[in-house]
KEDRENMI-421664 format. One record per atom (N, C-alpha, C): residue in one letter; x, y, z; atom name; residue number from 1. Coordinates in nm, 2 decimals. Layout:
BEGIN
+--------+--------+--------+--------+-------+-----+
: residu :      x :      y :      z : atome : num :
+--------+--------+--------+--------+-------+-----+
:      A :      X :      Y :      Z :    CA : NUM :
...
+--------+--------+--------+--------+-------+-----+
END
This chain:
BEGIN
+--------+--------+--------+--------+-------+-----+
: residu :      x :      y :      z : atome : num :
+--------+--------+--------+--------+-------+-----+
:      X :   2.25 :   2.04 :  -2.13 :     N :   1 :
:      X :   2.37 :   1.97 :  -2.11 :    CA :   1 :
:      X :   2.38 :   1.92 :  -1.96 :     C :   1 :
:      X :   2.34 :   2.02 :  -1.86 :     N :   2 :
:      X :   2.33 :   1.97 :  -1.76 :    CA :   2 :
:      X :   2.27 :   1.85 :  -1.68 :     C :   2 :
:      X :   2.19 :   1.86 :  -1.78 :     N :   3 :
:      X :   2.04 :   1.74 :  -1.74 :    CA :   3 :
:      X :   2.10 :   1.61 :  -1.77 :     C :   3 :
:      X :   2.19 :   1.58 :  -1.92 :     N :   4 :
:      X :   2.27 :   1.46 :  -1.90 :    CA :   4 :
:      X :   2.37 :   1.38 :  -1.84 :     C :   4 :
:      X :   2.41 :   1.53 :  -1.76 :     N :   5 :
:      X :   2.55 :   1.50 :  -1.67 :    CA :   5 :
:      X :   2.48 :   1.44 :  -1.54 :     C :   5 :
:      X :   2.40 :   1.51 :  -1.50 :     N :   6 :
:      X :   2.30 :   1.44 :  -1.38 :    CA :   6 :
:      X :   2.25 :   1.29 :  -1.43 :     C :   6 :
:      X :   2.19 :   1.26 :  -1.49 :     N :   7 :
:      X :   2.09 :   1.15 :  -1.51 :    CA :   7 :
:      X :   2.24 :   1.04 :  -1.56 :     C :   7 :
:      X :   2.34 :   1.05 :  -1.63 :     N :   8 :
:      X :   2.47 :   1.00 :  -1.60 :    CA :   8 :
:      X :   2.51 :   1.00 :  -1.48 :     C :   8 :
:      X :   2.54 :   1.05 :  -1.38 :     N :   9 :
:      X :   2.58 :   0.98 :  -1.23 :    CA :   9 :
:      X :   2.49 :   0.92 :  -1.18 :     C :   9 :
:      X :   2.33 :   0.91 :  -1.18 :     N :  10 :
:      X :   2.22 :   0.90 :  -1.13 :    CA :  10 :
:      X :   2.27 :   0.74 :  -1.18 :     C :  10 :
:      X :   2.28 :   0.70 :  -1.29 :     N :  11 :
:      X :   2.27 :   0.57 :  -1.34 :    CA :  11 :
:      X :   2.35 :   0.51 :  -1.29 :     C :  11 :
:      X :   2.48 :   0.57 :  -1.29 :     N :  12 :
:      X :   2.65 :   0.47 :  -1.23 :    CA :  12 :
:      X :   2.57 :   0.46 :  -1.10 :     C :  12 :
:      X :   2.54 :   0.51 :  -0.96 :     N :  13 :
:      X :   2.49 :   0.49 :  -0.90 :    CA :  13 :
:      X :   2.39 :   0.41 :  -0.85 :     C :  13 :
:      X :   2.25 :   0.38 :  -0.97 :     N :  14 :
:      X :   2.18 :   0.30 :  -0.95 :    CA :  14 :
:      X :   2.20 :   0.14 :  -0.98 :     C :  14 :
:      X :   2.32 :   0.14 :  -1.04 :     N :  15 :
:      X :   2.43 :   0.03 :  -1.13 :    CA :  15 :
:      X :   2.53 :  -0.03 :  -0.99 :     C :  15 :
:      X :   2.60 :   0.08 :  -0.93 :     N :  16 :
:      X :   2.65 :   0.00 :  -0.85 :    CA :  16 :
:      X :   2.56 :  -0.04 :  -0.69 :     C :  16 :
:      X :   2.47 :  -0.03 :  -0.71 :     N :  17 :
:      X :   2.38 :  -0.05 :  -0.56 :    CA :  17 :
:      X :   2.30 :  -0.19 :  -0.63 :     C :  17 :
:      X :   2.23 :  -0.20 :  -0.77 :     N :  18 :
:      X :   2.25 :  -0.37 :  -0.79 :    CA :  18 :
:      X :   2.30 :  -0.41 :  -0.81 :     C :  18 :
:      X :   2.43 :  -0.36 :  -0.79 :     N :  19 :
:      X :   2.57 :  -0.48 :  -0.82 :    CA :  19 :
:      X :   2.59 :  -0.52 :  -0.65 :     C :  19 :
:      X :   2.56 :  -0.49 :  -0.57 :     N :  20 :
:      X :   2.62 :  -0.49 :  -0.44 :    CA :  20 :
:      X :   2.54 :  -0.64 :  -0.40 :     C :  20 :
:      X :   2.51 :  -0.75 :  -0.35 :     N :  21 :
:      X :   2.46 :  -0.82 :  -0.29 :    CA :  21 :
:      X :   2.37 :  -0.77 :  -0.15 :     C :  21 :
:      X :   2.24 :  -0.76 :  -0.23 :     N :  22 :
:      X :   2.17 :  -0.68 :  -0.12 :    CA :  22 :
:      X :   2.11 :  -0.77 :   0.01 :     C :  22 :
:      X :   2.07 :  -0.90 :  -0.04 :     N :  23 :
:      X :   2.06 :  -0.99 :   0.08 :    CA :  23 :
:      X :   2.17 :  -1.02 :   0.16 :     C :  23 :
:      X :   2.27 :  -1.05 :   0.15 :     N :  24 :
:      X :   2.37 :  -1.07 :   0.25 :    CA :  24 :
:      X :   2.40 :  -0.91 :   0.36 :     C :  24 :
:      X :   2.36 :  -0.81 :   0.28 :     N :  25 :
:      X :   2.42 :  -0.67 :   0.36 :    CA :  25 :
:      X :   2.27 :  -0.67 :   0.44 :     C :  25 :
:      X :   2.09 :  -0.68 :   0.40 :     N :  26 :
:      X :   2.02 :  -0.69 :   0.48 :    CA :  26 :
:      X :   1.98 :  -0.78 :   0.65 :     C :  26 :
:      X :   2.07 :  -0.90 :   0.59 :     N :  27 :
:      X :   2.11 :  -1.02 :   0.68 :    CA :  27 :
:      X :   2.18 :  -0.94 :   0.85 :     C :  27 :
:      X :   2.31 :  -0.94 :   0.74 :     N :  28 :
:      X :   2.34 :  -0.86 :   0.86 :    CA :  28 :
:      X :   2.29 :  -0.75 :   0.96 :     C :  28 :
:      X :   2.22 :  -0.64 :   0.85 :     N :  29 :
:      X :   2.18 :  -0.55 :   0.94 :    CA :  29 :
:      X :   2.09 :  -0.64 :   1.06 :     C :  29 :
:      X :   2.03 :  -0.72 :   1.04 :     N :  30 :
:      X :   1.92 :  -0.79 :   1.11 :    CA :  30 :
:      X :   1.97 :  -0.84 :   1.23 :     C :  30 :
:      X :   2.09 :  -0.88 :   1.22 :     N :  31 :
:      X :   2.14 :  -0.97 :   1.32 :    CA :  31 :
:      X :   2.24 :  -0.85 :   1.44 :     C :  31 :
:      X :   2.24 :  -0.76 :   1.36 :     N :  32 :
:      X :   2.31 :  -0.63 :   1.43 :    CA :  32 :
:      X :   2.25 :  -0.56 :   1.55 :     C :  32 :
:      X :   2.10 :  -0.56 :   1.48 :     N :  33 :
:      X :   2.02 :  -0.47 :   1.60 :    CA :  33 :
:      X :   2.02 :  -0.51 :   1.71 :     C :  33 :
:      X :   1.99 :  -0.46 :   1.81 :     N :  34 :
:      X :   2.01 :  -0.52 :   1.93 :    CA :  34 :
:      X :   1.89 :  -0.52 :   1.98 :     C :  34 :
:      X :   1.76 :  -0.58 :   2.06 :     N :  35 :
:      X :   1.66 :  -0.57 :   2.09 :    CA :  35 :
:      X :   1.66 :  -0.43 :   2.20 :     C :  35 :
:      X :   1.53 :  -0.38 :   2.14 :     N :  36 :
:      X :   1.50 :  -0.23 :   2.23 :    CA :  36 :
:      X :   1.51 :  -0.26 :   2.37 :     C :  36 :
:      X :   1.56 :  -0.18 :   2.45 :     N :  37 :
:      X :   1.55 :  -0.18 :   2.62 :    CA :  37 :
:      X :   1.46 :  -0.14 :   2.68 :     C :  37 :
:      X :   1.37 :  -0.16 :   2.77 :     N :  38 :
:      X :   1.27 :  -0.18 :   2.82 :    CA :  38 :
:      X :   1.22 :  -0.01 :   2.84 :     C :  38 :
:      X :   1.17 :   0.07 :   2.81 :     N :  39 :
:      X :   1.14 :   0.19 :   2.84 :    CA :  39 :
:      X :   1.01 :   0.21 :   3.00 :     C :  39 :
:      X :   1.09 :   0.31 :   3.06 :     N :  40 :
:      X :   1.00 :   0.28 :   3.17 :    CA :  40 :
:      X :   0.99 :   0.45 :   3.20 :     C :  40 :
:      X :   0.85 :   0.48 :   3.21 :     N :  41 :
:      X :   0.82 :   0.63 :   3.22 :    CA :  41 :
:      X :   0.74 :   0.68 :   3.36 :     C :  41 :
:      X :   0.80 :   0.75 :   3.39 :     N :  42 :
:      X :   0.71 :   0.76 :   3.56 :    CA :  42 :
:      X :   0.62 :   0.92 :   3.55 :     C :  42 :
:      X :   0.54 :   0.88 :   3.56 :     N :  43 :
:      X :   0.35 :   1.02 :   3.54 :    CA :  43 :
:      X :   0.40 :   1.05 :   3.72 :     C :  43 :
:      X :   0.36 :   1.14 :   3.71 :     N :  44 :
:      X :   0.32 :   1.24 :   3.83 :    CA :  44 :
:      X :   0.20 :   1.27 :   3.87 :     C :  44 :
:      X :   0.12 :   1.29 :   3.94 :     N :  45 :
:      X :  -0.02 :   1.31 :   3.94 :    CA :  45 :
:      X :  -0.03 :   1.35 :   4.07 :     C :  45 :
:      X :  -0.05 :   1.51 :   4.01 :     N :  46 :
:      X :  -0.07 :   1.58 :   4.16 :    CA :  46 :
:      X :  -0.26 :   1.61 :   4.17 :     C :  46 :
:      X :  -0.31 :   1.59 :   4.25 :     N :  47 :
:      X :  -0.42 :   1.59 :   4.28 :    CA :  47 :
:      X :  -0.48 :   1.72 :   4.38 :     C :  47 :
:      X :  -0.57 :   1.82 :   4.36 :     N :  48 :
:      X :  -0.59 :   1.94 :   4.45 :    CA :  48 :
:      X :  -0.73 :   1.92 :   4.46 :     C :  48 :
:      X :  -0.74 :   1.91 :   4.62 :     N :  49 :
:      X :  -0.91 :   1.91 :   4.65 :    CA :  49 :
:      X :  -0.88 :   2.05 :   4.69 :     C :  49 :
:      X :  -1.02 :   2.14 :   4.72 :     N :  50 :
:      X :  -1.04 :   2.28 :   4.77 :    CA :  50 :
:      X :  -1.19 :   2.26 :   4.86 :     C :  50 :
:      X :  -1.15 :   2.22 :   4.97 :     N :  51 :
:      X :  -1.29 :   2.25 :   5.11 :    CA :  51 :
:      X :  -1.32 :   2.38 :   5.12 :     C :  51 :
:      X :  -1.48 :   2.42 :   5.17 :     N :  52 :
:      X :  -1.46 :   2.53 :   5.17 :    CA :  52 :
:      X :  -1.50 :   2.50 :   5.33 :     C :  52 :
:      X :  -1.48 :   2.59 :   5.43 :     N :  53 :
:      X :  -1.53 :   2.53 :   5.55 :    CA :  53 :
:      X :  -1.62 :   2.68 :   5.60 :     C :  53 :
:      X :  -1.68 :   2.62 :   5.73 :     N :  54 :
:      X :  -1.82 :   2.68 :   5.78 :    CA :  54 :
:      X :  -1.77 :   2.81 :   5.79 :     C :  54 :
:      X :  -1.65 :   2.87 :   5.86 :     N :  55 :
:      X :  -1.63 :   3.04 :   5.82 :    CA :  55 :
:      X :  -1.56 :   3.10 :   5.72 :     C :  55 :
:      X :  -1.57 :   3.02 :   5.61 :     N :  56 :
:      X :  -1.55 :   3.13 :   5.47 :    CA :  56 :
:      X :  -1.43 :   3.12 :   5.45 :     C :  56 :
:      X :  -1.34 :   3.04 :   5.50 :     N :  57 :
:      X :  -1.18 :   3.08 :   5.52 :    CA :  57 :
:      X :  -1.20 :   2.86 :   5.34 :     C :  57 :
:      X :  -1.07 :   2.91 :   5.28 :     N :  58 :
:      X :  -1.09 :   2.81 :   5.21 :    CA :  58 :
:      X :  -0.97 :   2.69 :   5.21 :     C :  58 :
:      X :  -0.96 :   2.56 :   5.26 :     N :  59 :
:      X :  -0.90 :   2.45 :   5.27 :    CA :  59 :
:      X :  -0.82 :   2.41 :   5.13 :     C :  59 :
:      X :  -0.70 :   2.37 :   5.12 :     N :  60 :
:      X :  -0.61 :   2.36 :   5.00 :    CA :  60 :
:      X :  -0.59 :   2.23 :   5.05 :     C :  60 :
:      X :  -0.60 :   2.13 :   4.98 :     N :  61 :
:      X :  -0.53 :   1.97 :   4.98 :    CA :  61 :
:      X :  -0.49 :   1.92 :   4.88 :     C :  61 :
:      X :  -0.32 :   1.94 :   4.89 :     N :  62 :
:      X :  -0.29 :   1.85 :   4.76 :    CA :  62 :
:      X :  -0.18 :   1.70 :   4.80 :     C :  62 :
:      X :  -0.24 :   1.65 :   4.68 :     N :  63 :
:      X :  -0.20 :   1.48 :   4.70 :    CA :  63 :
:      X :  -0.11 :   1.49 :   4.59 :     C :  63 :
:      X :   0.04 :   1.44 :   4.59 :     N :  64 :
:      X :   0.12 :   1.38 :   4.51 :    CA :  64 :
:      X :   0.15 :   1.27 :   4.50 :     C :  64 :
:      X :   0.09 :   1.19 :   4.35 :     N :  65 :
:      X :   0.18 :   1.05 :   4.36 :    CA :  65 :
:      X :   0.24 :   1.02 :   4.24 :     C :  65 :
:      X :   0.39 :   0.94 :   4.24 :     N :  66 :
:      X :   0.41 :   0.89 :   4.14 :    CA :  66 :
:      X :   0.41 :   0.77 :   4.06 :     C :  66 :
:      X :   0.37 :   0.72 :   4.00 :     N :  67 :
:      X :   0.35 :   0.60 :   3.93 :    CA :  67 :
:      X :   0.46 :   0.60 :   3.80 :     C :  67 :
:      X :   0.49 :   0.44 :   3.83 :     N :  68 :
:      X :   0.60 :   0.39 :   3.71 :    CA :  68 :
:      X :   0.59 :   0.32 :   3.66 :     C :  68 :
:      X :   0.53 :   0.34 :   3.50 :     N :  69 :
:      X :   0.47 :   0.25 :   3.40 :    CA :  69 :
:      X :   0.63 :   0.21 :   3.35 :     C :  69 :
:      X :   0.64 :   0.04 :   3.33 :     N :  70 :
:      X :   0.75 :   0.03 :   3.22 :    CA :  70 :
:      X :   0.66 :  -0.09 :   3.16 :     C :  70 :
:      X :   0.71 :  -0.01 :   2.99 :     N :  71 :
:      X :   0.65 :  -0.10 :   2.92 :    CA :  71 :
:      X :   0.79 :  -0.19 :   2.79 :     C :  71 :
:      X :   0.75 :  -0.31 :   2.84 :     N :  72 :
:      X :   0.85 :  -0.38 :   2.74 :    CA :  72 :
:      X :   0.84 :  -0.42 :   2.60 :     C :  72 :
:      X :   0.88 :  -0.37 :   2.50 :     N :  73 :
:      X :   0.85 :  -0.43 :   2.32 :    CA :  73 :
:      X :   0.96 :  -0.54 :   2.34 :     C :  73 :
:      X :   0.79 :  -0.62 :   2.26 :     N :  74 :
:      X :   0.91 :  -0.76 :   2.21 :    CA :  74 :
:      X :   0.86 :  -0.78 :   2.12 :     C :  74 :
+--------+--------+--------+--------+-------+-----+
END
């Protein structure tokens, strides 16, 4: 009994969604969107050299730089 109570709402449902004018509601959505805003991501890139020098003692050099990729979809 349960199974035709389900598959009865399932129907009214699928009944009133082709009743609805689906092109004019897709339309819209279309004209709605707004175009994506430019996303712009900045990488870090720390860089570590290690010298060793003539008395054993050991040299640390680090380079930080940032770079800012922005990339635009169109």
């Amino acid at each position: 009994m349960g199974n035709t109570c389900k598959s009865t709402k399932t129907d009214s449902i699928i009944a009133s969604i082709v009743e609805s004018p689906m092109s004019i509601v897709s339309n819209n959505q279309l004209e709605e969107i707004p175009p994506p805003p430019p996303s712009t991501t900045t990488t870090k890139i720390t860089t570590t050299k290690l010298y060793q020098s003539s008395n054993g003692s050991t040299i640390r050099e680090e380079k930080e730089e940032e770079e800012e990729i922005t990339r635009t979809k169109t």
